[in-house]
LOLUM-860684 format. One record per residue: y, z, x of N, C-alpha, C, O in turn. Coordinates in steps of 0.05 Angstrom, whole numbers, padded with zeros to 5 digits, always signed. Each point is the difference from the previous one (the first is absolute). Layout:
N
YZXYZXYZXYZX ...
// end
This chain:
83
+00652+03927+02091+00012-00006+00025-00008-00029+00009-00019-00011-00010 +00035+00001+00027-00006-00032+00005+00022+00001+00020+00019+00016+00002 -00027-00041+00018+00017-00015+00019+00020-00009-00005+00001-00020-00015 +00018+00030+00023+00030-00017+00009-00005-00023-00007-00005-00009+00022 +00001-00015-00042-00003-00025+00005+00020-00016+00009-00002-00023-00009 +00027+00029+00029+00015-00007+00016-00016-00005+00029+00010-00017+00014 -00026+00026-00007-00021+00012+00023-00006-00032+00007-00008-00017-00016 +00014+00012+00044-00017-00025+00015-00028+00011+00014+00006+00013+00021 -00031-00015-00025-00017+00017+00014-00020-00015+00010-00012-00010-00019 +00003+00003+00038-00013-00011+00024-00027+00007+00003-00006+00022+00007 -00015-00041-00013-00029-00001+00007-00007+00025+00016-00016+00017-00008 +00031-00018+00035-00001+00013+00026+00011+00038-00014-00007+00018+00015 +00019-00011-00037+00009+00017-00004+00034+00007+00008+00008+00023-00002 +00006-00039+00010+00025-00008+00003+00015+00009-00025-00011-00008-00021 +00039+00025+00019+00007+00006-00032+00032-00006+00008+00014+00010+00017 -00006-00032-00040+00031+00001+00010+00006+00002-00029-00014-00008-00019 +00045+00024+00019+00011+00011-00028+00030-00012+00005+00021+00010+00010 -00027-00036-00022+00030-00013-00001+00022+00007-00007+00022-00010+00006 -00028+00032-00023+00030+00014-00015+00012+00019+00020+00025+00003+00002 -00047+00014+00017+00021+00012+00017-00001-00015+00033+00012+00008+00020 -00029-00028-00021-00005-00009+00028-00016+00010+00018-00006-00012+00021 -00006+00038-00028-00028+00012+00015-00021-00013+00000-00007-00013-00020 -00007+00015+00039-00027-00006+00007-00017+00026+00009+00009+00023+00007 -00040-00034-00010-00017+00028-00003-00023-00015+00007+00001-00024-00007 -00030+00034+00023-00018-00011-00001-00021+00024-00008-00001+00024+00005 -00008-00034-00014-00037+00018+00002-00022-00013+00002-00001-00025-00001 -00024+00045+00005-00023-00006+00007-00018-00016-00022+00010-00012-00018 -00038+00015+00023-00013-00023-00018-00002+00028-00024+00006-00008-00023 -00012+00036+00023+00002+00012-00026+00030-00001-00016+00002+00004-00024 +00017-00009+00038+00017+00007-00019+00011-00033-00009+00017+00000-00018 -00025-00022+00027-00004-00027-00013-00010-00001-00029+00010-00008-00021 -00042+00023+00031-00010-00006-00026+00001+00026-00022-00014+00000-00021 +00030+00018+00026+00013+00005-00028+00027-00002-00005+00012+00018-00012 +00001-00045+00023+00021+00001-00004-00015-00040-00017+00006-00007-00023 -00016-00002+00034-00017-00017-00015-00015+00008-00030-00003-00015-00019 -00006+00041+00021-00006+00016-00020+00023-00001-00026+00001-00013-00021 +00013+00031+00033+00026+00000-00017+00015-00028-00009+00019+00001-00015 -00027-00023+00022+00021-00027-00007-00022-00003-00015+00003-00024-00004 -00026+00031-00009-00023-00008-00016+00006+00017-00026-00008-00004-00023 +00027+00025+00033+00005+00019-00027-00027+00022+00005-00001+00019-00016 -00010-00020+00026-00023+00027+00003+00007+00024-00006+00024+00001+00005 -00032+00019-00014+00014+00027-00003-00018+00019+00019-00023-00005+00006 +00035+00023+00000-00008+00028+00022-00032-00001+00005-00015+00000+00020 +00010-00001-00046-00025+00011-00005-00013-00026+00025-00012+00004+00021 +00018-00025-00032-00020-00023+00002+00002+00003+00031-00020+00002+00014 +00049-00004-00001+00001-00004+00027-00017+00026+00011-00018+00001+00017 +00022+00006-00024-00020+00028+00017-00024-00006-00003-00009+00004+00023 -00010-00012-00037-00025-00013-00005-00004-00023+00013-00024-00005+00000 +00040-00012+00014+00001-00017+00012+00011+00001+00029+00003-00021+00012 +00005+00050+00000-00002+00012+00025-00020+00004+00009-00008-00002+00023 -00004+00011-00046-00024+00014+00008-00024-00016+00000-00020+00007+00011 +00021-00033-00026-00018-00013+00008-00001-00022+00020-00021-00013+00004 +00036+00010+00006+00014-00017+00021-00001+00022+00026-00022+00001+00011 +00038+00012-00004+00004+00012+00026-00019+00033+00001+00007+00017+00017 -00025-00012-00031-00016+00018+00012+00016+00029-00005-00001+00018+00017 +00015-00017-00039+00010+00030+00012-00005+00015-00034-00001-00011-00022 -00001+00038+00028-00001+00007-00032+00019+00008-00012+00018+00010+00014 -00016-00012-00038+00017+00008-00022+00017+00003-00006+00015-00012-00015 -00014+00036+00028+00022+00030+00006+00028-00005+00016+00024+00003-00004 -00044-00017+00030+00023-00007+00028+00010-00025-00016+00024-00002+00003 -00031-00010-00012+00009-00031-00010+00019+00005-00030+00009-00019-00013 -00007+00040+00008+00024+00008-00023+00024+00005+00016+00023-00009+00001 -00041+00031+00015+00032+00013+00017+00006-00023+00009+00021-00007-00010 -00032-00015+00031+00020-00016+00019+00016-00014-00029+00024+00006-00005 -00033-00019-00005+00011-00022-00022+00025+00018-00010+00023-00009-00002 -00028+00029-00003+00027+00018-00011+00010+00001+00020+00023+00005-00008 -00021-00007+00038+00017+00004+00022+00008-00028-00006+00023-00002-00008 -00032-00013+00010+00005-00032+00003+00017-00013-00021+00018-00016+00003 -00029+00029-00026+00027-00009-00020+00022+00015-00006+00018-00008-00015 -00021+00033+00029+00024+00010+00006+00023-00019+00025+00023-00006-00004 -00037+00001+00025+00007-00016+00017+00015-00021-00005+00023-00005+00008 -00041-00009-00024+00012-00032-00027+00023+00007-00004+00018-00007+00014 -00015+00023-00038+00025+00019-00012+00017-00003+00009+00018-00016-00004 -00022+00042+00033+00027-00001+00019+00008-00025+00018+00010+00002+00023 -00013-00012-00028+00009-00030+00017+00004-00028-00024+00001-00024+00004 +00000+00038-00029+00003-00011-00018-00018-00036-00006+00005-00021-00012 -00027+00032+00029-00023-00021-00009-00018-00006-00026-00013-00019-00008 +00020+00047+00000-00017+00010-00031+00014+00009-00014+00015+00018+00007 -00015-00029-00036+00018+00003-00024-00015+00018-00015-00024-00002+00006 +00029+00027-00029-00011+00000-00021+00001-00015-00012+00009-00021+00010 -00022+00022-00045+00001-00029-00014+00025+00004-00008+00014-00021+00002 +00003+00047-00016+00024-00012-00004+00023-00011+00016+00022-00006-00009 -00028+00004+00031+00026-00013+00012-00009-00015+00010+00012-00016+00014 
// end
C-alpha cells in the first residue's frame, strides 16, 4: 500500500487530491503515518512507531491504522501496490 503520489500534502496536514479536486485535513497522528507511508514503511513498522511516538499500545494502534487506511482507501488517498 502507498500514497496517491498525485497527493499535494501540507506540513500543517492539509491533503489536496488533484485528480478529483478534494481536499482533506488531519491531525498531527495521521500526518505522520501518512509521512510514514511516503517512506514506504509497512504496517508492521508504522504501528511500532505509534507506539513509540504517541503513548498508546499495540492493539488500539492496529485497529485505528486499519480504520485509517481504510479511510485512505475510501477517499482514494491510498493505493494498493497494484494500482
Amino acid at each position: 500500500m502507498y500514497v496517491n503520489k498525485n497527493l499535494a500534502i501540507s506540513d500543517t496536514g492539509f491533503i489536496f487530491n488533484p485528480s478529483t479536486g478534494d481536499s482533506f485535513s488531519t491531525n498531527e497522528v495521521g500526518k505522520f503515518i501518512i509521512d510514514l507511508l511516503k517512506q514506504k514503511k509497512s504496517k508492521e513498522e508504522i504501528i511500532s512507531q505509534i507506539v513509540l511516538h504517541f503513548n498508546v499500545d499495540k492493539v488500539n494502534a492496529d485497529k485505528d491504522l486499519s480504520d485509517f487506511f481504510a479511510m485512505l482507501k475510501s477517499y482514494q488517498l491510498m493505493l494498493d501496490e497494484n494500482e
